[in-house]
C-alpha positions in Angstrom: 0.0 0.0 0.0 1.5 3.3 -1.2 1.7 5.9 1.7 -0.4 8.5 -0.4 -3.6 6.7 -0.1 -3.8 7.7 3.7 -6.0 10.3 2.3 -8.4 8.1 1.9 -11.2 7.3 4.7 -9.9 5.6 7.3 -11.9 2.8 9.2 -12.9 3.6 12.4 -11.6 2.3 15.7 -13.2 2.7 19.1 -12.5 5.8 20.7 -10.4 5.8 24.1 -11.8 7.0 27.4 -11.1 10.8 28.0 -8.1 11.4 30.0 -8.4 13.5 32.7 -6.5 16.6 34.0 -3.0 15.6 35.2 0.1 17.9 36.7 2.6 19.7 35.4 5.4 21.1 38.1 2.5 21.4 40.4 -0.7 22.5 38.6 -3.1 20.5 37.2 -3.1 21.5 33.7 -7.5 21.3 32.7 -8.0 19.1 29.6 -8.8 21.2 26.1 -7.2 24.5 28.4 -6.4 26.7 25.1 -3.5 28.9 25.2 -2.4 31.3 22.7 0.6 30.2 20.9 2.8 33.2 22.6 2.2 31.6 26.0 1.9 28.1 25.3 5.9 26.4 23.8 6.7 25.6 27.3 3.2 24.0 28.5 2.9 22.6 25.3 6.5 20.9 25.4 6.0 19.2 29.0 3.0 18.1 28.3 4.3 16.2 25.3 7.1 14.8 27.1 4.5 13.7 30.1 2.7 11.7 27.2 -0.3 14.1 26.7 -1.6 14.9 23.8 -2.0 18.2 22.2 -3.8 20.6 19.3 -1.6 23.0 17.5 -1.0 25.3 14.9 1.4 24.7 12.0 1.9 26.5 8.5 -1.0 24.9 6.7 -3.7 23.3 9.3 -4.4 22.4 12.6 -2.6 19.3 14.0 -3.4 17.2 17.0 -0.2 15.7 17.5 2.1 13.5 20.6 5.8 12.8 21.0 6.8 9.6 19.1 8.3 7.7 21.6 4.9 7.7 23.9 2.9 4.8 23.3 -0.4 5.6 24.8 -0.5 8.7 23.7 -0.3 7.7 20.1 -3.1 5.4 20.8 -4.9 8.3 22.7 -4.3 10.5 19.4 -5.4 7.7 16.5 -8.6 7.0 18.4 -9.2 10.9 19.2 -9.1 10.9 15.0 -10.7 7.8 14.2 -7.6 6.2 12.9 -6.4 3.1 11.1 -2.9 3.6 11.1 -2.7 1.0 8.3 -4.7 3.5 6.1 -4.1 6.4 7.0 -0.6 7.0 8.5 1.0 9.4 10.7 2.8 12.6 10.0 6.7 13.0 11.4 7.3 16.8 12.4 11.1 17.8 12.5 12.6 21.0 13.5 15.4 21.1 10.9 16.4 18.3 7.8 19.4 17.8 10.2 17.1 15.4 12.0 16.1 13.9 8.9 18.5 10.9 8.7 17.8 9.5 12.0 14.3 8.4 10.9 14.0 8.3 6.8 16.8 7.2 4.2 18.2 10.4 2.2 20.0 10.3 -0.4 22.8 13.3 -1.0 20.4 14.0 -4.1 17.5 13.7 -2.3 18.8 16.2 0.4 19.8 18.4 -2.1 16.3 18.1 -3.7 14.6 18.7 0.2 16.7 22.0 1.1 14.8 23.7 -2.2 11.6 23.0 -0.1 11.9 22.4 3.4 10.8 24.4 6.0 7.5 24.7 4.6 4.6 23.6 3.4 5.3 19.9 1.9 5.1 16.9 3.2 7.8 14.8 2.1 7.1 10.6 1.3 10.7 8.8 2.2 11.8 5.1 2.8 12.0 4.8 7.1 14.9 4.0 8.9 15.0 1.1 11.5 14.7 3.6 13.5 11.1 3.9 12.8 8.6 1.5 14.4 7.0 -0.8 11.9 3.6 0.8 13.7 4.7 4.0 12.0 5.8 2.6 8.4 3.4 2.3 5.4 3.9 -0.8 3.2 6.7 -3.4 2.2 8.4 -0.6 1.9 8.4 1.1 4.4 7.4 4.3 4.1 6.8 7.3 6.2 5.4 10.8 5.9 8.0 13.7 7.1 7.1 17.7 7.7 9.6 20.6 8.7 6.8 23.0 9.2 8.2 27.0 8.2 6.3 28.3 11.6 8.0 29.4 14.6 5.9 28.0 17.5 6.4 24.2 16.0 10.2 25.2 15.3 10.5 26.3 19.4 8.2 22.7 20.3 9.9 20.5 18.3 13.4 21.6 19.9 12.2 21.6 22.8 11.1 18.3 23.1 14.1 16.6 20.8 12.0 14.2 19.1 9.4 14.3 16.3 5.8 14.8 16.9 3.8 12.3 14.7 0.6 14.5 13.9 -2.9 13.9 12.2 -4.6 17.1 10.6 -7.6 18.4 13.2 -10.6 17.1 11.9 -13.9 16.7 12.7 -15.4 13.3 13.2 -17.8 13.9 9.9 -14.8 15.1 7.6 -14.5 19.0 8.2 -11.3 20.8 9.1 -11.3 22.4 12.0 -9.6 25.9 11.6 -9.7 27.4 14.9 -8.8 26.5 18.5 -12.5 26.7 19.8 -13.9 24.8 17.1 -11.0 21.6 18.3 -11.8 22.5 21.6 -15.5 21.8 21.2 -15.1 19.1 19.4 -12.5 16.8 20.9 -13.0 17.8 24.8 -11.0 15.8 27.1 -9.8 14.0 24.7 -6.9 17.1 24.4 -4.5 17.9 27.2 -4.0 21.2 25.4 -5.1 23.3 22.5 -2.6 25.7 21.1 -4.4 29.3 19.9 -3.1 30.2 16.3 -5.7 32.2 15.2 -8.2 31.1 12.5 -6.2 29.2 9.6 -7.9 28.4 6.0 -8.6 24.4 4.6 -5.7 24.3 2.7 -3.2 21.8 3.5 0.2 20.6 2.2 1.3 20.0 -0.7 2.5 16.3 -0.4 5.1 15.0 -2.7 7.4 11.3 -3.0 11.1 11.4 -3.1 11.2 7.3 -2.7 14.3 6.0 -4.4 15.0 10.1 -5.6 12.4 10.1 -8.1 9.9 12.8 -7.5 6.4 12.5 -7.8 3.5 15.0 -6.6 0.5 12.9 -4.4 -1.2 15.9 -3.5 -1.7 19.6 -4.9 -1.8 22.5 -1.2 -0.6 25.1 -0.3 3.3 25.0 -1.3 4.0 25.6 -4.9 5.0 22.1 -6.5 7.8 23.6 -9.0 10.2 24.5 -5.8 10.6 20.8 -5.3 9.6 19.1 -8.9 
């Protein structure tokens, strides 16, 4: 199964009992609290290293995303999403393409190919490493999805908390994209440990493109402009 036909419907999965409030150096953190983005990078960054998971915005949508390496919290965010991860795969979320070769194969041409793009508004279909839980990996193959969003709250997260944030786009459970923080807060509850106020963002979302094996291909017209990376 090719990694681009995760934008297909995905088959639903029972969703997960809300989580409740939990603490963070003290204070118990209220689930779905919103916070604008100028307040929030610290919050945000514990809460994804406690296992929480969170709503934020990036340069194209709305992503409800967790740290990697936590488990339940991945559970926590596929059911939140109705997710089959064997449909409709995760997004990786990287601060820089220096983190790039820990968790995808890159070529030299490939990363020549990448710096023309990235940061910005592409999502980026590569071969995983072993690095890379099969859980995460698309295919005989394989493959993995891989973001370096051009927008200065993830660029703070994702340093801060040294590994990638897998992320779906925030949804709602009939198909809509949710563009603003109160619209995710209404809809997913408890279910989020934190929503991160960006303001109100428009439906259009990356523009998704395959670099397996250094041949490019386009899956997906959005918002960044295909010839910077064709």
């Amino acid at each position: 199964m090719r990694w681009q036909e995760n934008y297909h419907d995905s088959r639903h999965v029972p969703l997960l009992r809300p989580r409740s409030a939990f603490a963070i150096g003290g204070v118990a953190v209220s689930p779905s609290r919103i916070l604008a983005q100028n307040e929030a990078d610290e919050t945000a960054a514990t809460i994804l290293k406690q296992g929480g998971v969170i709503a934020f915005p990036t340069d194209t949508l709305y992503g409800i995303g967790c740290a990697f390496d936590r488990p339940r919290a991945v559970e926590r965010l596929l059911a939140l999403r109705n997710i089959d991860p064997r449909r409709r795969p995760l997004t990786f979320l990287l601060p820089d393409l220096g983190q790039l070769a820990r968790y995808a194969q890159v070529t030299q041409e490939g990363h020549r190919i990448l710096t023309r793009a990235l940061p910005g508004p592409y999502c980026v279909e590569l071969l995983a490493t072993a690095a890379v839980p099969d859980s995460f990996a698309v295919g005989p193959r394989r493959t993995i999805g891989v973001r370096v969003p051009d927008h200065a709250f993830c660029e703070k997260l994702l340093w801060a908390l040294r590994l990638p944030v897998v992320t779906a786009t925030a949804k709602a459970r009939d198909g809509r994209t949710l563009t603003t923080a109160a619209a995710i807060a209404e809809e997913f509850g408890e279910g989020l440990d934190l929503v991160v106020d960006g303001g109100e963002l428009d439906e259009q979302p990356s523009t998704v493109v395959s670099l397996v094996d250094d041949w490019v291909t386009l899956l997906r017209r959005g918002r960044g402009d295909p010839d910077r990376i064709l």
